[in-house]
C-alpha positions as CSV (number, residue, x, y, z in Angstrom):
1,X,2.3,32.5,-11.5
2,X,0.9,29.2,-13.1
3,X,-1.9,29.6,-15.1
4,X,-4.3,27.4,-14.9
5,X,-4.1,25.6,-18.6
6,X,-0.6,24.8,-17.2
7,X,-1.0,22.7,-14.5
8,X,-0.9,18.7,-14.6
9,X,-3.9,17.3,-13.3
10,X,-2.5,14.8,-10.7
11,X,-6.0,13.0,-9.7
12,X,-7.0,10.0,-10.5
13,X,-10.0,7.3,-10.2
14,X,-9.8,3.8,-8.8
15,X,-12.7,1.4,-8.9
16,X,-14.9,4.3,-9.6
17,X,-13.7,6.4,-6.6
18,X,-12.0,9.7,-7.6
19,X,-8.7,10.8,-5.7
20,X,-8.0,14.4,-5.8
21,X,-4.3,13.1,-5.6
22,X,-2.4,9.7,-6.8
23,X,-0.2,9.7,-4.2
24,X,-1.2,8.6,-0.7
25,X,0.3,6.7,2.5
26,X,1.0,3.0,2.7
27,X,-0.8,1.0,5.4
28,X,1.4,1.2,8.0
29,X,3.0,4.6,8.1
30,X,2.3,6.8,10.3
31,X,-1.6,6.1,10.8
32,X,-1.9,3.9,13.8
33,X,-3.7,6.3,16.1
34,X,-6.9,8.5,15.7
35,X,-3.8,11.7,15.4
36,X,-1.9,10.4,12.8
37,X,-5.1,9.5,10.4
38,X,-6.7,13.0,11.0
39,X,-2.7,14.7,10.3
40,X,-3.1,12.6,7.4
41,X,-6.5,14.0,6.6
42,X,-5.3,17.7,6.8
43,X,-2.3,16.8,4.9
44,X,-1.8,17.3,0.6
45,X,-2.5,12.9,0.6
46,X,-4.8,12.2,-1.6
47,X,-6.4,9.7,0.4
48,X,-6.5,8.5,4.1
49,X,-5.1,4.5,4.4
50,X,-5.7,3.6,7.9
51,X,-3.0,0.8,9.3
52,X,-3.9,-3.0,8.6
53,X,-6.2,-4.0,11.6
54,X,-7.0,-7.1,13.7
55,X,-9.6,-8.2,15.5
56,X,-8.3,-7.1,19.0
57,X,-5.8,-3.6,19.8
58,X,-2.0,-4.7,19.2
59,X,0.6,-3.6,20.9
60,X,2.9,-5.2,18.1
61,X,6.5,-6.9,18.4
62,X,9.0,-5.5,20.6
63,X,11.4,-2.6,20.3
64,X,13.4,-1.5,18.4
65,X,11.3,-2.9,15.4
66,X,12.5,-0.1,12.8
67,X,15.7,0.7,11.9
68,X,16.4,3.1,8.8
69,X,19.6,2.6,6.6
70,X,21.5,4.0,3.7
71,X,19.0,1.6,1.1
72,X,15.6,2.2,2.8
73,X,14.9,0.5,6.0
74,X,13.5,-2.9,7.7
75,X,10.8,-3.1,10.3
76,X,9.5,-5.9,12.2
77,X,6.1,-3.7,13.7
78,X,4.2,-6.9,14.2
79,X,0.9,-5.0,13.4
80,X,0.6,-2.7,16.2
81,X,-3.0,-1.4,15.7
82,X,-6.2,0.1,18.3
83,X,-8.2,-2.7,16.8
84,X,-10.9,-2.7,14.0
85,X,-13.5,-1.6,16.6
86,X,-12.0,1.5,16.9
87,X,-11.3,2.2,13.6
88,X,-14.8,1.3,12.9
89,X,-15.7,4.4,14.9
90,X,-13.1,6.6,13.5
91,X,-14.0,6.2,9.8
92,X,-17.2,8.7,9.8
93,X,-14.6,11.3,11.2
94,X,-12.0,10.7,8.5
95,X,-14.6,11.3,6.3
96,X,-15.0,14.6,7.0
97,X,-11.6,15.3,5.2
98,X,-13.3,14.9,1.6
99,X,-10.8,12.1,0.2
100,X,-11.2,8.8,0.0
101,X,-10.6,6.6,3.0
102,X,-9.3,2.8,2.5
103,X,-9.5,0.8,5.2
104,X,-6.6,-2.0,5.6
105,X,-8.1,-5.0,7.2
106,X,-5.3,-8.2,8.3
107,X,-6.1,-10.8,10.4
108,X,-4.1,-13.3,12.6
109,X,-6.6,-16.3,11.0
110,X,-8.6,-16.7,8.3
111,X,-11.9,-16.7,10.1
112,X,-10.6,-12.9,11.3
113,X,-10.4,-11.3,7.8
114,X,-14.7,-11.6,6.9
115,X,-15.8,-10.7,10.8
116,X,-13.3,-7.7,10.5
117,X,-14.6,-7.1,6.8
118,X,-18.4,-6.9,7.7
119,X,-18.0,-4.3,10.4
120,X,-15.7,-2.0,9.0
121,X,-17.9,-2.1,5.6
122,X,-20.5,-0.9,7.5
123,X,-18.5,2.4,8.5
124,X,-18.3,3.4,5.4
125,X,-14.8,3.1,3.5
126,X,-14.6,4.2,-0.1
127,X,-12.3,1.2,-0.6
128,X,-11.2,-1.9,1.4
129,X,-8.3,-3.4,1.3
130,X,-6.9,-6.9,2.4
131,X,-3.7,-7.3,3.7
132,X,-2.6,-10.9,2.5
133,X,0.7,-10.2,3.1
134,X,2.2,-8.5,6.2
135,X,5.5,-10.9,6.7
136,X,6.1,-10.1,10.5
137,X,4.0,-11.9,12.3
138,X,6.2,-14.7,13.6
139,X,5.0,-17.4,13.2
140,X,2.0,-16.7,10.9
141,X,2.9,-17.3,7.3
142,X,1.9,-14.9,4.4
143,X,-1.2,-15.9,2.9
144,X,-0.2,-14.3,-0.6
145,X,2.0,-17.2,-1.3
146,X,-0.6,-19.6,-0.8
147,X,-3.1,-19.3,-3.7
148,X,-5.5,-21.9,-2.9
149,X,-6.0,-19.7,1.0
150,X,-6.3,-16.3,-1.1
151,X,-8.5,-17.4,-3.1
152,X,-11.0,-19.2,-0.7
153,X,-10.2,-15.5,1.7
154,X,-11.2,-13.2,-0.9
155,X,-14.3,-15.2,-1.7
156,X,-15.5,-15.0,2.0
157,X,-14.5,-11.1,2.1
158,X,-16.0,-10.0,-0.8
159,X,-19.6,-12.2,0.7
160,X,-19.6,-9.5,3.2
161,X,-18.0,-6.2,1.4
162,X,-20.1,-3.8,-0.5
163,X,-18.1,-1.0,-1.6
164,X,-15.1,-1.6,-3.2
165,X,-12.4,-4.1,-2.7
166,X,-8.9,-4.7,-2.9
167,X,-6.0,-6.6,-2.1
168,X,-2.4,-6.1,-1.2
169,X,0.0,-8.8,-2.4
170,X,3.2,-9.7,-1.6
171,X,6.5,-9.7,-4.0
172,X,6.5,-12.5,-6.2
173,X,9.7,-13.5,-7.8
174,X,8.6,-15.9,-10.5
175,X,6.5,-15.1,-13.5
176,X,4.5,-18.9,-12.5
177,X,3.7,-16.7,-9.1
178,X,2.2,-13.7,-11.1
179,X,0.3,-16.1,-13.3
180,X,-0.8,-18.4,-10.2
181,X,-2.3,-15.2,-8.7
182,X,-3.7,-13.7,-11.3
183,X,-5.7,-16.8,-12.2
184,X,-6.9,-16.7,-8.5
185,X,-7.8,-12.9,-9.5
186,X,-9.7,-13.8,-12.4
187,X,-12.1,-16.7,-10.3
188,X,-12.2,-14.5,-7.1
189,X,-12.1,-10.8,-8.9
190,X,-11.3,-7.9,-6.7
191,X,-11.6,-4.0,-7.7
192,X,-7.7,-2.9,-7.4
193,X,-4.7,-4.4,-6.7
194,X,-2.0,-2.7,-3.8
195,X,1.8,-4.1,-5.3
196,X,3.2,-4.2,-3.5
197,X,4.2,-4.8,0.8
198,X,7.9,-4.9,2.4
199,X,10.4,-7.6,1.2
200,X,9.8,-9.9,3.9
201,X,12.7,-11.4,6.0
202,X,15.5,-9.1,5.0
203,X,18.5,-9.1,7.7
204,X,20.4,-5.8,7.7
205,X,23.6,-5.7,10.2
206,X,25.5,-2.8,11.6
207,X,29.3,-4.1,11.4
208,X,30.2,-1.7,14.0
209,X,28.1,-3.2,16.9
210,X,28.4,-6.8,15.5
211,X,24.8,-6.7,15.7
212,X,21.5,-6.9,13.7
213,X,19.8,-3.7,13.7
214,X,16.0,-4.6,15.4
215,X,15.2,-6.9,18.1
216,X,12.1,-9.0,16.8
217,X,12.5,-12.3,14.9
218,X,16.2,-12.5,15.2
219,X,16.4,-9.2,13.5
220,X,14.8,-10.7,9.9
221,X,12.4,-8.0,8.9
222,X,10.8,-6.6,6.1
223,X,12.5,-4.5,4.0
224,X,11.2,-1.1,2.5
225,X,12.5,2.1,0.7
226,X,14.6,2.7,-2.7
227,X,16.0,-0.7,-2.6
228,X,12.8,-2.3,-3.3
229,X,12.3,-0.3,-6.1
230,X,12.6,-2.3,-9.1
231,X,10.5,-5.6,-7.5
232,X,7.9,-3.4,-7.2
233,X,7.9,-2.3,-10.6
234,X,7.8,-5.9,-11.8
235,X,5.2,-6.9,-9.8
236,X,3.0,-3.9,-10.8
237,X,4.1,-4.3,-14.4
238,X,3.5,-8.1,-14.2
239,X,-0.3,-7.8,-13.0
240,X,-1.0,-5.0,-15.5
241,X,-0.2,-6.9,-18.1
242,X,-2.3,-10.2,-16.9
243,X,-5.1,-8.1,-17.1
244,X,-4.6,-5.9,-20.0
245,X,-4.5,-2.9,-17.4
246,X,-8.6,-3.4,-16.6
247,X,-7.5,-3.7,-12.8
248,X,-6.2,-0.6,-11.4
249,X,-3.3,-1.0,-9.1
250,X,-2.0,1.2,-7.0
251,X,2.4,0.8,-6.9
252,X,3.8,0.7,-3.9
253,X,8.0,0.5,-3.1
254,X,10.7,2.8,-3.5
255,X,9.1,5.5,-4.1
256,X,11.2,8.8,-2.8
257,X,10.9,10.9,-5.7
258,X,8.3,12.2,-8.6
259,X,10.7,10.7,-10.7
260,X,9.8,7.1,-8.8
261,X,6.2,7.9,-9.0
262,X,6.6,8.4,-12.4
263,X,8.1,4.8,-13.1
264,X,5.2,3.0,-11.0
265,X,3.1,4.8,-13.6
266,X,4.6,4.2,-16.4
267,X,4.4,0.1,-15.5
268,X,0.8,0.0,-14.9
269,X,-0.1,1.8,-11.4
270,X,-2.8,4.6,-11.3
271,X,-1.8,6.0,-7.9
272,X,1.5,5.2,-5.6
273,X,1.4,4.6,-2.1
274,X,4.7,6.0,0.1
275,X,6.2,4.4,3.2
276,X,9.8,4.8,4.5
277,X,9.7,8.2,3.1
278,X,7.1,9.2,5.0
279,X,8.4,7.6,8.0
280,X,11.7,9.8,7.2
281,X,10.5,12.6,5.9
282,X,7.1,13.3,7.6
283,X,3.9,15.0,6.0
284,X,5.5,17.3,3.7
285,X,6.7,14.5,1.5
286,X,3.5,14.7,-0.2
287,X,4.0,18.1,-1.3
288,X,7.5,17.4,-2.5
289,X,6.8,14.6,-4.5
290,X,3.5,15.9,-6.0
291,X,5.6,19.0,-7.5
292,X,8.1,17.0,-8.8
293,X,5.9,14.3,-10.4
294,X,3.5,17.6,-11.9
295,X,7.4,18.9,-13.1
296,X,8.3,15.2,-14.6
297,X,4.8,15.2,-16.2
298,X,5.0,18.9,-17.5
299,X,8.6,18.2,-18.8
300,X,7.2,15.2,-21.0
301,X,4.0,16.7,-22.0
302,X,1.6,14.5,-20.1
303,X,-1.6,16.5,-19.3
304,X,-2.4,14.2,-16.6
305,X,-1.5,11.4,-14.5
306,X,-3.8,8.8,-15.6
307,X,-2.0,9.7,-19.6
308,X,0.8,7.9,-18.7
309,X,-0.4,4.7,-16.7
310,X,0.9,1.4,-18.7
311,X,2.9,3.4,-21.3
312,X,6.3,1.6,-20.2
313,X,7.9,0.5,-24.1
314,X,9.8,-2.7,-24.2
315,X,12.7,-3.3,-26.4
């Protein structure tokens, strides 16, 4: 038996909102429906992330829009959500579970992301967060890579956003993109960063068929899972260092493992979000990775999560 002197405290606090546990689900997986948000509730997550809404219900791109491979897997979903009425409504109910809820807001147009913002703020999230980044939407571009958009978006969200906000970014690939960003961070401040969503517009074939692997898009999709991995870890290293580590960030890519965890912490993230291996794996994935990240932790002689955020040495 563990005694209780023995154990790794696994909590932590962003933006002033404590989190029994840092690991939770990514926007996304597996909490579309009023079900899947309230398994997540009951579940070891420590915290509920509801899926990135619009302004109407979406039935999202056509099927089949995920497709899981030996590196991770790539999905076109094409925000299929019930709408940010609905979660609106559902939010007081989540909140029963006694963990922090973040609601994901998107929208198909700028004007969308403050109308969906004010409402939802009004339910009562403990966090929000905009998605400027979902990269399957055909059509629709990724606001992320346009700083000038961001920055004016963020400025009309946090007009109408009490509690606290976030935003979730997509890969950037050039230290001029992390500095670009950052400097919109620094005019339009925001309370913690989400590093980061899929790869956008990966194309993965199966040579047997001849074939790409989902229908939407001409099979491009975003890509998620281990393969992603290491551009997260830049990205979240990148922004921690811009800001000295005052932002928390919560990592998010590649992570399978306690041992993955352990490297989002390690570059600057104070929770970690999990996707594909949630998709794959199902509920109990919290549990497994939570005891191995408390067995990484014990092995090193960290007494806590938060001791080891940003403690990545360079060479």
């Amino acid at each position: 038996m563990t005694l209780a002197h023995d154990t790794v405290d696994l909590s932590c606090t962003i933006a002033g909102v404590r989190f029994p546990l840092c690991l939770m689900n990514a926007s996304g997986a597996l909490c579309v429906t009023r079900e899947e948000l309230e398994a997540l509730g009951r579940s070891r997550t420590g915290a509920i992330v509801t899926k990135s809404m619009t302004l109407e219900a979406r039935t999202g791109n056509p099927e089949p829009r995920y497709y899981p491979f030996a590196g991770g897997s790539i999905n076109s979903m094409g925000l299929p959500n019930l709408g940010y009425r609905a979660y609106a409504e559902l939010i007081p109910a989540l909140k029963t579970f006694r963990k922090p809820v973040i609601a994901s807001v998107a929208g198909l147009c700028e004007d969308d992301f403050p109308e969906i913002a004010r409402t939802i703020a009004r339910a009562g999230p403990d966090l929000v967060e905009v998605n400027l980044s979902c990269p399957n939407i055909a059509g629709k571009p990724q606001i992320g890579y346009d700083f000038e958009a961001s920055e004016r978006l963020i400025r009309r969200v946090r007009a109408v956003v009490d509690c606290p906000l976030g935003v979730k970014l997509p890969p950037y690939f050039d230290p001029a993109h992390h500095a670009a960003m950052a400097e919109v961070l620094k005019r339009a401040p925001v309370d913690f960063l989400s590093l980061i969503n899929s790869v956008g517009n990966a194309l993965v074939i199966d040579p047997d068929r001849e074939s790409v692997v989902i229908k939407p898009k001409g099979g491009f999709g975003g890509l998620g899972g281990p393969g992603i991995k290491p551009v997260a870890l830049a990205n979240v290293r990148a922004f921690w260092k811009a800001f000295d580590g005052r932002i928390p960030i919560i990592g998010v890519g590649g992570v399978v493992s306690g041992t993955d965890a352990f490297e989002h912490l390690l570059a600057g993230a104070s929770a970690v979000q999990i996707g594909t291996a949630l998709v794959e794996e199902g509920l109990k994935v919290f549990d497994r990775i939570a005891g191995e990240l408390q067995a990484v932790l014990k092995k090193k002689g960290y007494p806590s999560a938060t001791a080891v955020v940003g403690r990545l040495k360079e060479l």
